[in-house]
C-alpha angles and dihedrals in degrees: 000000000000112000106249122237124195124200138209113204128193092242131319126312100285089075110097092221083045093061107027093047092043122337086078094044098055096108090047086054103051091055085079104012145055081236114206124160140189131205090221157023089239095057094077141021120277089235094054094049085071105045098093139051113276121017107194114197111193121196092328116126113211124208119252091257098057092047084051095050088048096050101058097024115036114097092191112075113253117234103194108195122180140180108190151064091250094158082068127054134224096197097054090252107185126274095257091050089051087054108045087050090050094053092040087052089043092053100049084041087058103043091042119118093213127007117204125180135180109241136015086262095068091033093063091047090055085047091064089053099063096266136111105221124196120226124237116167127215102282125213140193114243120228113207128298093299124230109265107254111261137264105212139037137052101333108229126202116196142188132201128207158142100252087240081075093053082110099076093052087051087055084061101032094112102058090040089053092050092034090059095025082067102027101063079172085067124073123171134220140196141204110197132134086235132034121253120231101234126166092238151052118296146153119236128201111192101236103264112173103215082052100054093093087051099045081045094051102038089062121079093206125025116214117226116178127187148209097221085220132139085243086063107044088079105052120097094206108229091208091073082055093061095046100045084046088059091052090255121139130217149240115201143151083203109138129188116031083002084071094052082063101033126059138144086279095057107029145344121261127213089232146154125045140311117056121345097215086061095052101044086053088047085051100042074064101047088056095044096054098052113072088166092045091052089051106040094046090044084060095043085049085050097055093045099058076044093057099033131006104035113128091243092061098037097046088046098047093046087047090052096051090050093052083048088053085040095054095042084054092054094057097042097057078053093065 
C-alpha cells in the first residue's frame, strides 16, 4: 500500500503558485503516494489533516494555534514550501499585520519537518529562522526546441500579464513610449486579458492559454518590470520562465531571486543608478542593436530552464525529498 500524502494548497488550481508548486507534479507524486489535496484549511478537520504520512502545506499560513497543535498531536510529518517573500507585503499591509505574518511564518518554518523554497533569496530568509530549507526551483513545462529568435525583420518586444499587473508596464510606459517613438524596426506586443492603455502603437493579443507558448515564441525580448519591492525580491517570475523556455531572452530591472534567472548571458537589466526610465530605455537599445547578443542569450535562457528548472527536475527532486519525509516517518512509528 502506497503511503498516503495530503496537501494543503494556497487556494484551487487557478492560482499560479497553485499550479506551478503541485497541481503540475501530480503525476510525479502518485508514482509513491494516495495522493488527496484541499484548497484550504477549512476544507477538513484539523484532526484529519494529520492522520497520514506526509501532510504538504504549500504557501498557506496557519494560525499559532494550529503549529502548536501539530507540534505536540500529528502523527504525518509536515513539509512546509514557500515562494514568496510572505513576511513583506506588496500591498503596504500595517505593521501589526506584518508582524503577526512573519511570526506565524516563523512558527510553521520552525515546527516543519522539511522546508522547502523556490530560489536562494527565500532560502536564506528560512535559514535565519533556524531551518534548513531545500531548494526546489519553478518548474515549467517545456514546449518543444524553439525556434531560434530571428535575424531579420521588424524586431518585436513583448510582455505578458494578468491585467491586474498592468501596473508594472505603466511604471515603464515613458521609456517604452521614447525607445519605439525613435525605433520604427521595433514594434511591441502584448498578451493581457485585458488591453493596456499605453501612449503608443501596439499589438494586442487577448490572453488565450493554449496560445501562450505562440504569442512566447513569435517575440525576439520579453519585457519583465518590477516593482523593486521586498515583496518582490523573493519571486522568481514565472514569465521569465516562459521566456527563457522559448529560447527569448529578457530585459528586467528585477532585482533578488529575479537575479538568480536573469544575468548578462540571458538578458539585459536596467540597472545601475540614476533614473530608471533612463536606463530601461538604455537597455531596450542595447537589445535591439545585437542580433548576435538576442540569439545567443535566448539559447543560454533555454539551457538553464533545461538544466534546472525544467518540470521533470523540480517535481523529481520535490518527490524525492517527500519519500525521503514518508520513510523517516515509518521508522519512526517503529521506534
Amino acid at each position: 500500500m502506497k503511503p498516503k500524502l495530503h496537501a494543503v494548497t494556497y487556494g484551487k488550481d487557478d492560482k499560479p503558485s497553485v499550479r506551478h508548486r503541485f497541481i503540475a507534479g501530480l503525476d510525479y507524486f502518485r508514482n509513491y503516494f494516495e495522493v488527496t489535496w484541499s484548497p484550504s484549511f477549512s476544507d477538513e478537520r484539523i484532526d484529519l489533516l494529520c492522520r497520514g504520512d506526509v501532510l504538504l502545506v504549500q504557501k498557506r499560513i496557519p494560525k499559532l494555534s494550529w503549529t502548536w497543535w501539530r507540534s505536540r498531536r500529528s502523527e504525518a510529518k509536515i513539509a512546509y514550501d514557500f515562494d514568496d517573500a510572505m513576511w513583506t507585503s506588496a500591498l503596504g499591509d500595517s505593521f501589526a499585520r506584518r508582524w503577526r505574518t512573519n511570526l506565524r511564518l516563523r512558527s510553521i518554518i520552525y515546527r516543519a519537518d522539511l522546508v522547502t523554497v523556490a530560489n536562494a533569496y527565500l532560502a536564506d530568509w528560512a535559514r535565519n529562522t533556524g531551518a534548513d530549507p531545500l531548494i526546489v526551483p519553478m518548474g515549467i513545462e517545456l514546449p518543444p526546441i524553439a525556434e531560434p529568435g530571428k535575424a531579420s525583420g521588424p524586431i518585436l518586444f513583448g510582455w505578458g500579464g494578468h491585467p491586474q499587473s498592468q501596473y508594472l508596464l505603466q511604471s515603464i510606459s515613458p521609456a517604452l513610449q521614447r525607445f519605439f517613438s525613435n525605433r520604427r524596426d521595433c514594434r511591441f506586443v502584448v498578451m493581457s486579458g485585458k488591453q493596456p492603455n499605453l501612449p503608443f502603437e501596439f499589438d494586442w493579443w487577448p490572453f488565450d492559454a493554449e496560445n501562450e507558448n505562440r504569442f512566447f515564441s513569435s517575440i525576439d525580448v520579453g519585457l519583465v518590470p518590477s516593482t523593486r519591492s521586498d515583496f518582490d525580491r523573493g519571486k522568481s517570475p514565472i514569465k521569465i520562465l516562459q521566456h527563457f523556455a522559448n529560447a527569448r531572452p529578457v530585459v528586467t530591472d528585477g532585482v533578488g531571486a529575479t537575479r538568480e534567472l536573469v544575468d548578462p548571458s540571458t538578458g539585459w537589466l536596467a540597472d545601475g543608478t540614476g533614473d530608471l526610465s533612463a536606463r530601461w530605455e538604455k537597455a531596450l537599445v542595447a537589445a535591439a542593436m545585437d542580433t548576435d547578443g538576442r540569439l545567443s542569450r535566448g539559447r543560454a535562457g533555454r539551457r538553464r530552464i533545461e538544466e534546472r528548472h525544467s518540470k521533470d527536475h523540480v517535481f523529481k527532486t520535490l518527490t524525492a525529498a517527500l519519500v525521503s519525509l514518508s520513510e523517516e516517518r515509518e521508522k519512526d512509528s517503529k521506534i
